[in-house]
C-alpha positions as CSV (number, residue, x, y, z in Angstrom):
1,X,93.8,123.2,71.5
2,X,93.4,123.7,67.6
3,X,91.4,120.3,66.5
4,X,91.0,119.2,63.1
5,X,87.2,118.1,61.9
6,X,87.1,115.9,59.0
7,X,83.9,116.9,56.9
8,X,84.1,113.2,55.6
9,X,82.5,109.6,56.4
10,X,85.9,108.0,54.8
11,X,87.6,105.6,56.4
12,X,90.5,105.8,53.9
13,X,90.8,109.3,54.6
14,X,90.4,109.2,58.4
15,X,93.1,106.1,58.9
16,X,95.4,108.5,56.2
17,X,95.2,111.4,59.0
18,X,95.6,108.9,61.6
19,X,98.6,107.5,60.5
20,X,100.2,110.9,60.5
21,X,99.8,111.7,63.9
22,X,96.5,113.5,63.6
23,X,93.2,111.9,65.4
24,X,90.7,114.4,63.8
25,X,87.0,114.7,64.7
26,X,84.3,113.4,62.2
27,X,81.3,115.1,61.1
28,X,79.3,113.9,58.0
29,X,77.7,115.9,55.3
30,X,74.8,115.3,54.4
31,X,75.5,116.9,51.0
32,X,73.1,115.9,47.5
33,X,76.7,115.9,45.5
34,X,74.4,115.5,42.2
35,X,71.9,118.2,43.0
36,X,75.0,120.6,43.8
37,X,76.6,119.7,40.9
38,X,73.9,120.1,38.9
39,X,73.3,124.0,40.0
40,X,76.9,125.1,40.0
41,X,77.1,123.7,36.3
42,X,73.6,126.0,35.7
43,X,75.4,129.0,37.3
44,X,79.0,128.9,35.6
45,X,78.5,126.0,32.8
46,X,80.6,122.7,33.0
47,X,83.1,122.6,35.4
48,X,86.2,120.9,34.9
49,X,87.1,118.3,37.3
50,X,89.9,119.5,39.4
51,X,87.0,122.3,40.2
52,X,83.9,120.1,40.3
53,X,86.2,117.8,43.4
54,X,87.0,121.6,45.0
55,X,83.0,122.8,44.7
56,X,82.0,120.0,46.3
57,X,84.5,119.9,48.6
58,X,84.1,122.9,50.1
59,X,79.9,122.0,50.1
60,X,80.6,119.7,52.3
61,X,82.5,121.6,54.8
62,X,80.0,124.6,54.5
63,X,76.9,121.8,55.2
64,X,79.0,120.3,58.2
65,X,80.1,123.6,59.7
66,X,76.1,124.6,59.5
67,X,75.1,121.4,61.6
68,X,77.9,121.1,63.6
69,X,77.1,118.4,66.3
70,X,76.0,120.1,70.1
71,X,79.1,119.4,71.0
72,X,80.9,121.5,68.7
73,X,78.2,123.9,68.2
74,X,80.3,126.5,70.2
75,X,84.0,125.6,70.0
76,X,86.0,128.1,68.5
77,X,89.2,126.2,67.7
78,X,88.4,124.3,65.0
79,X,89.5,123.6,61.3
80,X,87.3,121.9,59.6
81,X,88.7,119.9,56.3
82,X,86.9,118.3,53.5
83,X,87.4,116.4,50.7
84,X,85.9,114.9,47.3
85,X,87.4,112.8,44.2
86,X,86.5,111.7,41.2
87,X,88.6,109.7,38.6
88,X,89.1,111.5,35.0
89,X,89.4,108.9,32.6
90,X,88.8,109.4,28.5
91,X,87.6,112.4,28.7
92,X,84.5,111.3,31.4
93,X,84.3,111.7,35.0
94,X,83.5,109.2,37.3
95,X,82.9,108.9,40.9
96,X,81.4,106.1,43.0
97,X,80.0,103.5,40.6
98,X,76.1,103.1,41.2
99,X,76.0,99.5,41.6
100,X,78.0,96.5,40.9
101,X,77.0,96.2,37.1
102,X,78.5,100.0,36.5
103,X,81.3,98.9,38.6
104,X,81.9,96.4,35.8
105,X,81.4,98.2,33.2
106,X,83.7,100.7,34.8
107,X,86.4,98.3,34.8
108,X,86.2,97.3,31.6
109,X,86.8,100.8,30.4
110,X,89.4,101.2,33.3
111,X,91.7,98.3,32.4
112,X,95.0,99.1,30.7
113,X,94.7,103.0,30.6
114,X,95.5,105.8,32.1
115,X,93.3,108.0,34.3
116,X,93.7,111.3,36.1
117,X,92.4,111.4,40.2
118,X,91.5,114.2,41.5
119,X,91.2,115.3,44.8
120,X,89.5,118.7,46.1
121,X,90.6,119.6,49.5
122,X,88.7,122.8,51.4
123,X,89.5,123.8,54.5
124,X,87.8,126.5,56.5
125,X,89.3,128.0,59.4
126,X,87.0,129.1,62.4
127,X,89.2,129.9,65.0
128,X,88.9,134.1,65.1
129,X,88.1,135.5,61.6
130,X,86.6,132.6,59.5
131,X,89.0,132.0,56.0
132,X,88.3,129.6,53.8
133,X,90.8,128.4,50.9
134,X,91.0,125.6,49.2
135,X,92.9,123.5,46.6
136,X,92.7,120.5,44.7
137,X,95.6,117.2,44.2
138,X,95.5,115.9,40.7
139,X,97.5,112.3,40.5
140,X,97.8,109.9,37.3
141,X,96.8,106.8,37.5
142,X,97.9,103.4,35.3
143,X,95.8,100.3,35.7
144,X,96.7,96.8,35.2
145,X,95.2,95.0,32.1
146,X,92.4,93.0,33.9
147,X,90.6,89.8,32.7
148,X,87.5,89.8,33.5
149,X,87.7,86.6,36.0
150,X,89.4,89.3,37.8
151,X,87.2,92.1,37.1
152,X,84.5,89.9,38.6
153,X,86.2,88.9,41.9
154,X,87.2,92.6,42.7
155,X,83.5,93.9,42.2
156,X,82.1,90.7,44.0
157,X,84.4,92.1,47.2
158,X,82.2,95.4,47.2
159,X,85.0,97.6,47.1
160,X,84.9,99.4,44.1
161,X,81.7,100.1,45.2
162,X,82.6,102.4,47.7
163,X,85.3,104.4,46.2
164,X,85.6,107.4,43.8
165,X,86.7,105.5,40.4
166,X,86.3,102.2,41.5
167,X,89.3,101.3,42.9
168,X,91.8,102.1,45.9
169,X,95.1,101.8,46.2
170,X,95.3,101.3,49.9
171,X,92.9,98.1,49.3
172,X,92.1,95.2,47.4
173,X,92.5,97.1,44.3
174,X,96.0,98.0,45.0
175,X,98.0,95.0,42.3
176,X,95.6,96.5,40.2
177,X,97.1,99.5,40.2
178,X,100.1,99.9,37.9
179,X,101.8,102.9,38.7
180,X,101.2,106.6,39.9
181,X,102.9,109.9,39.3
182,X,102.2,112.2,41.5
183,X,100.9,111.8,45.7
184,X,99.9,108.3,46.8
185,X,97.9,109.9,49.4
186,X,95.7,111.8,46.9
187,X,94.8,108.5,45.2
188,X,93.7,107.3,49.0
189,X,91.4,110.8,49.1
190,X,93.1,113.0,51.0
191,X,96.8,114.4,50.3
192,X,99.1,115.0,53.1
193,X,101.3,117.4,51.5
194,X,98.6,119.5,49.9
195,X,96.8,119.8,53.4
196,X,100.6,120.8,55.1
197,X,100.3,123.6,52.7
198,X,96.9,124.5,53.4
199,X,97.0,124.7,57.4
200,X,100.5,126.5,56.7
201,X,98.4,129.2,55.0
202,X,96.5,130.1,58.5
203,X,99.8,129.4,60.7
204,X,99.2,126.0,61.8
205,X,101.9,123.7,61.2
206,X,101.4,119.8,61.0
207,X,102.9,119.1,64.5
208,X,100.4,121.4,66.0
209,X,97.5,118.9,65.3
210,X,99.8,115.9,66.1
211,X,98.0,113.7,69.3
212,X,101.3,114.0,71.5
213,X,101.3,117.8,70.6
């Protein structure tokens, strides 16, 4: 049986797969996203964000599929996906906010514009011949015009803290959210569509990986 890994310690993106049927493995990466960052930007110069998300998205698989848990060590069926986001915004990039004060500030900045979140997804394929391929969701964002009595409440909750961009949409940050155009399930970390095409690419279809199937 063909099982899904998710190279990812999300809950978001695990309850999004779970909700569609699919009941994937986890494996964590132990992945320095800043150090990787840092050399792919001294190899090919500055990456722009729909490829930074994809790099280290497809880092992470590669670090998980090189540690794979006993296990796993020797199954041959698996797909192993993983994903990254970061939040485009003026020009900067942003992922998870250091602490509460840059969560803040963050905010601040956020409130009343409009933002870009992108979503790298890699998927490597180890049944038979290994492929790889990858792709990444891009999804604009509008946020609500905040006071900062709200501002302060949200980042007091601790959320923002754990999320690329500071915010979910499947959370507490959700009536902070204005409106989107483009996948929901992007914004959340992990787009359902995208990864339909991507298993379609190496003959798996969605109801393969379903928990009934």
């Amino acid at each position: 049986m063909t099982r899904l890994l998710l190279a990812s310690a999300s809950p978001a993106r695990r309850a999004t797969l779970v909700a569609a049927g699919i009941d994937p493995l986890v494996a964590v990466s132990d992945l320095d996203e800043v150090a990787t960052l840092a050399a792919a930007e001294v190899r090919f110069g500055a990456l722009e964000p729909a490829d930074a998300v994809l790099l280290l998205a497809q880092a992470k698989v590669e670090d998980v599929s090189r540690n794979l848990p006993e296990d796993l060590d020797d199954a041959d069926d698996l797909l192993l996906l993983g994903c990254d986001s970061m939040l485009e915004l003026d020009g900067q990039i942003y992922g998870k906010p250091a602490d509460a004060d840059e969560a803040r500030t963050r905010w601040q900045a956020m409130r009343g514009k409009t933002g870009v979140l992108h979503t790298g997804h890699w998927l490597m394929d180890e049944r038979a011949t290994p492929t790889m391929l990858g792709a990444t969701s891009s999804t604009t964002v509008t946020f609500a015009d905040l006071t900062d009595d709200e501002i302060d409440a949200y980042v007091t909750t601790g959320e923002p803290l754990a999320v690329a961009g500071a915010f979910t949409i499947d959370g507490l940050g959700g009536p902070f959210v204005e409106r989107i155009e483009g996948d929901h399930h992007g914004v959340v970390g992990l787009s359902l569509p995208l990864l339909r095409e991507l298993l379609g690419a190496v003959g798996v279809r969605i109801p393969d990986l379903w928990r009934s199937a």
